[in-house]
C-alpha positions as CSV (number, residue, x, y, z in Angstrom):
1,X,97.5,103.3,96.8
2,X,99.7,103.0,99.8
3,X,98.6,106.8,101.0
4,X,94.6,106.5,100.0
5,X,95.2,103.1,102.2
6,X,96.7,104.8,105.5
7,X,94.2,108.2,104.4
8,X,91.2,105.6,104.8
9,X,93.4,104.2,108.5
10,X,92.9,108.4,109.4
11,X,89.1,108.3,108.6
12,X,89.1,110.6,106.0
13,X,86.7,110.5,103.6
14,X,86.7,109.1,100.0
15,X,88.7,110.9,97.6
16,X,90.1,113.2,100.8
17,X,94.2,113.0,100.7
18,X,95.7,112.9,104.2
19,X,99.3,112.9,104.3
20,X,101.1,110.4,106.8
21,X,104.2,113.0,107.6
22,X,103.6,115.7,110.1
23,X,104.7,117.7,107.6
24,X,102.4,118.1,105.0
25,X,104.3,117.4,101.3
26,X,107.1,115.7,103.0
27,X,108.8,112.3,102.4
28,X,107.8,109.7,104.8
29,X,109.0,106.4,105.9
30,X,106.2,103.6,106.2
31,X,106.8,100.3,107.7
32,X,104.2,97.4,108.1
33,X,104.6,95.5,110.9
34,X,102.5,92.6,113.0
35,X,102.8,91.7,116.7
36,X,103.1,88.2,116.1
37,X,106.3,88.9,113.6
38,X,109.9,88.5,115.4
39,X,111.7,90.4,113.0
40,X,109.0,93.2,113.1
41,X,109.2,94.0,116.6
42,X,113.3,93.3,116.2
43,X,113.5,96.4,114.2
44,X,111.0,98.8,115.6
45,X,113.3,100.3,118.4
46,X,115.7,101.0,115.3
47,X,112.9,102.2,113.3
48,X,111.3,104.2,116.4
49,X,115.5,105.6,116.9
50,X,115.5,106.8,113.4
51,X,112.0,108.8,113.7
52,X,113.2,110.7,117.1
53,X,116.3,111.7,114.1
54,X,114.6,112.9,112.0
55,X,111.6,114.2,113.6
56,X,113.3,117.4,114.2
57,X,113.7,117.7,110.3
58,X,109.5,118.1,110.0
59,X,109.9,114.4,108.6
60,X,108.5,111.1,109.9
61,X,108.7,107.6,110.5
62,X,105.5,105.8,110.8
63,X,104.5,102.2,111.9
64,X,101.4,100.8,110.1
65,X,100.3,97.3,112.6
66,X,98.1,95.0,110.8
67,X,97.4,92.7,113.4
68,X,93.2,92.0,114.0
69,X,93.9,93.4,117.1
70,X,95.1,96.7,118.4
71,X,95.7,94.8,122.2
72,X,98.8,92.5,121.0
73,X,100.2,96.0,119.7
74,X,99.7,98.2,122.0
75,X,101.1,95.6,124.4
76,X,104.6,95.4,122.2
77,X,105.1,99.4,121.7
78,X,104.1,99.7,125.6
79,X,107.1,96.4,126.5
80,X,110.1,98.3,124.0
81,X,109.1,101.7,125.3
82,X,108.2,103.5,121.8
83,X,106.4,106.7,121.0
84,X,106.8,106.1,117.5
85,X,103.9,106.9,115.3
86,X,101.2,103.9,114.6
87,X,98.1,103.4,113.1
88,X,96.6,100.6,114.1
89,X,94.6,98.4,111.2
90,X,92.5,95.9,111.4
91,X,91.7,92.9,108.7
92,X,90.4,95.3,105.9
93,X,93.4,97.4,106.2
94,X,95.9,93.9,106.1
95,X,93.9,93.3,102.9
96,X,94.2,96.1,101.6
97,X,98.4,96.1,102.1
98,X,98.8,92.6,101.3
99,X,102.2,92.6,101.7
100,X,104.2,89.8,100.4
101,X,106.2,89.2,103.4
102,X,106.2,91.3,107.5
103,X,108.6,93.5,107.7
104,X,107.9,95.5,104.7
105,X,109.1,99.2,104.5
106,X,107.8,101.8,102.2
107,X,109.4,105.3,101.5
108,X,107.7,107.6,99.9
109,X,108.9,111.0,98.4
110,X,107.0,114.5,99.4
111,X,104.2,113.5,96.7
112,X,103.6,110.0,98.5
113,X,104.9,108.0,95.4
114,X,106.9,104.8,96.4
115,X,110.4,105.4,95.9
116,X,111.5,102.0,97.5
117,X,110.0,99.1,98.9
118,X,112.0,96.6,101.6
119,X,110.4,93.3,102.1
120,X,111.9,91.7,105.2
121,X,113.7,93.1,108.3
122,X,115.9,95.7,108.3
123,X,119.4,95.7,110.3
124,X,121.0,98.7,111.6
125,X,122.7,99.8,108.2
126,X,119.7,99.5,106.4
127,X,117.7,101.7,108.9
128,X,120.9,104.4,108.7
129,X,120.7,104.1,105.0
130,X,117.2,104.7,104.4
131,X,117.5,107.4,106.8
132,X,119.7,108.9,104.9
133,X,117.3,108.7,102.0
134,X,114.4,110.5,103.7
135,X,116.7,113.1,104.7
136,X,117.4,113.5,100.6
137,X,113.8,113.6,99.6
138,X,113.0,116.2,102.3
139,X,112.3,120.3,101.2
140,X,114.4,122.4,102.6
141,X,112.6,123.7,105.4
């Protein structure tokens, strides 16, 4: 669900699989965040750190906003000075996650099942662990 959801964020068309890693069939982290959420943007330079790591590896880190506006998160990734992969949603797409809680992180292995889920904000460890993690799931290139 989580892929078809950030597939239909791309624009592709029904039924049309898009894969969120530059590399196609590769693991990839995915981690919801809203402007308005203190922990959220407390994490993304770690999170936005941890994609310039692995990055080199074909794998990616990618930052899914769900605020009803793209302004408010534009303005945050502009203020902490990130290049870090978003797609920016809009109330459909914040539906359509649901999450329980903001932070939540997703990584999914090279055929986009969930392998993990983190609901809340991640520290510095946690980052470094999942990390780690993607690196493990990745193909050798």
């Amino acid at each position: 669900m989580l892929l078809f959801v950030i597939s239909w964020a791309l624009g592709a068309e029904p039924g049309e699989r898009i894969d969120a890693s530059p590399t196609p069939g590769q693991p990839v982290l995915v981690n919801l965040w809203a402007s308005w959420c203190a922990p959220c943007r407390a994490e993304l330079p770690l999170l936005d750190a941890l994609h310039d790591e692995v990055e080199a590896e074909g794998l990616s880190v990618v930052a899914v906003n769900l605020d009803s506006q793209r302004r408010p998160a534009e303005g945050v990734m502009r203020h902490l000075g990130l290049d870090l992969p978003v797609i920016y949603g809009d109330e459909e797409l914040a539906e359509a996650f649901a999450p329980v809680a903001l932070p939540a992180t997703y990584l999914l292995d090279a055929s986009g099942r969930i392998v993990e889920v983190k609901l809340g904000a991640l520290d510095e460890a946690e980052v470094e662990r999942l990390g780690r993690a993607l690196l493990d799931l990745a193909e050798p290139r």
